[in-house]
C-alpha positions as CSV (number, residue, x, y, z in Angstrom):
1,X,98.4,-369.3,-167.8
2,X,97.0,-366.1,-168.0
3,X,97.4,-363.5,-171.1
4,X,99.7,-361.0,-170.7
5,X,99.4,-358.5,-168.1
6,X,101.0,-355.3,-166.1
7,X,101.8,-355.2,-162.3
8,X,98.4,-354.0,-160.1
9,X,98.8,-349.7,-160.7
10,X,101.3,-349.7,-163.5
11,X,101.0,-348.4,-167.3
12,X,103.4,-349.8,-169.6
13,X,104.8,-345.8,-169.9
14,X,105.3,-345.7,-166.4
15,X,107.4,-348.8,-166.2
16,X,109.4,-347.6,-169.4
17,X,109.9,-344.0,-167.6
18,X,111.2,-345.6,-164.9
19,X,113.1,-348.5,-166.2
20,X,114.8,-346.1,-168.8
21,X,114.0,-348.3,-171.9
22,X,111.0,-346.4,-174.1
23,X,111.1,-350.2,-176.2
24,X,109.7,-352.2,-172.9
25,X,107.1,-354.4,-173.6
26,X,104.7,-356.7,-172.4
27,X,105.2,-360.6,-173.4
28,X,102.7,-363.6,-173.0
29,X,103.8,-365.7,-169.9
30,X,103.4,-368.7,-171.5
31,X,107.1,-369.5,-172.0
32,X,109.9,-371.7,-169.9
33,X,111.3,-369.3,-167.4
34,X,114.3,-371.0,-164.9
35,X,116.4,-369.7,-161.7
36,X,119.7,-370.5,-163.0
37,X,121.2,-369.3,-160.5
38,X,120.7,-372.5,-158.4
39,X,122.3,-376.1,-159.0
40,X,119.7,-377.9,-160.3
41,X,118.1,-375.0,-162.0
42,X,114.7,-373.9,-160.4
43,X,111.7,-373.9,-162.9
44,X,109.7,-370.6,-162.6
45,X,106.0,-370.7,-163.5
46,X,105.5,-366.6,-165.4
47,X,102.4,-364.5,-164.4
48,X,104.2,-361.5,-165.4
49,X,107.0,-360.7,-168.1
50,X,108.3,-358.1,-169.6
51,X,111.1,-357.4,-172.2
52,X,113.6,-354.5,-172.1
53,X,115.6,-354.8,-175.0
54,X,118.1,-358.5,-174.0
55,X,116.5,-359.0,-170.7
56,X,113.4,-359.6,-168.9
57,X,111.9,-359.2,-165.4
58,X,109.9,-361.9,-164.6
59,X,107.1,-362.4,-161.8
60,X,106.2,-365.7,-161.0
61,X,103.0,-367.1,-160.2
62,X,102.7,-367.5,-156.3
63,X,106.3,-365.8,-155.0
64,X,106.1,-362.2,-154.3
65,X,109.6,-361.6,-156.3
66,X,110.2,-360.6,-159.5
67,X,113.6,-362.0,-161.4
68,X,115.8,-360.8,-163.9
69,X,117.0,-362.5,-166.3
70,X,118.1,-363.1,-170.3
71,X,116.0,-363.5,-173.2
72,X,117.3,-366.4,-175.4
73,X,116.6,-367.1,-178.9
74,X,113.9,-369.6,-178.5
75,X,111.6,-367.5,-176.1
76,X,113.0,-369.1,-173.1
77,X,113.8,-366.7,-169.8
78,X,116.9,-367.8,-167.7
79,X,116.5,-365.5,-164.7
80,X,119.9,-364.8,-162.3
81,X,119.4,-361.8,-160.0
82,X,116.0,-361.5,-157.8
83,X,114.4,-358.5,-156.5
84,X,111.5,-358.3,-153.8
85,X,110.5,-354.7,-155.1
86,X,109.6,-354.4,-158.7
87,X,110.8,-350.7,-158.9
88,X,113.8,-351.7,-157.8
89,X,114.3,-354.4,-160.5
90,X,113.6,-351.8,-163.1
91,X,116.1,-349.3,-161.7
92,X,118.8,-352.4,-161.6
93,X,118.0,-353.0,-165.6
């Protein structure tokens, strides 16, 4: 997987200015990431995440979507609402 990153044409102040959350960060991909809202959960391979505070938006490696989901304890994402315009998942944070 690749190291962390930002979406192509955003700064990390941009995406807090817009999200509302000046504590947004950037975290490592590397970690298990599932759709949870399916039945059997769908397993989502991270390009892209970032932390605001409980929750995360997620982009996964080859979909053009970006999901939102919880932060558990052990680093693990579990992603429940979908978005097919990253400002538009920051605005629904």
């Amino acid at each position: 997987m690749a190291a962390a990153q930002l979406p192509p044409g955003w700064t990390l102040q941009r995406i807090r200015d817009v999200s509302g959350d000046q504590e947004a960060v950037v975290l490592d991909p590397n970690r298990a990431a599932k759709w949870v809202a399916s039945d059997p959960h769908e397993v989502l391979h991270p390009e892209i995440v970032l932390r605001f505070h409980g929750l995360c938006i997620v982009k996964p490696v080859d979909d053009d979507d970006w999901y939102m989901g919880s932060l558990y304890d052990d680093g693990s994402i579990g992603c429940w609402a979908a978005y097919d315009d990253f400002h538009e998942a920051l605005r629904g944070l």
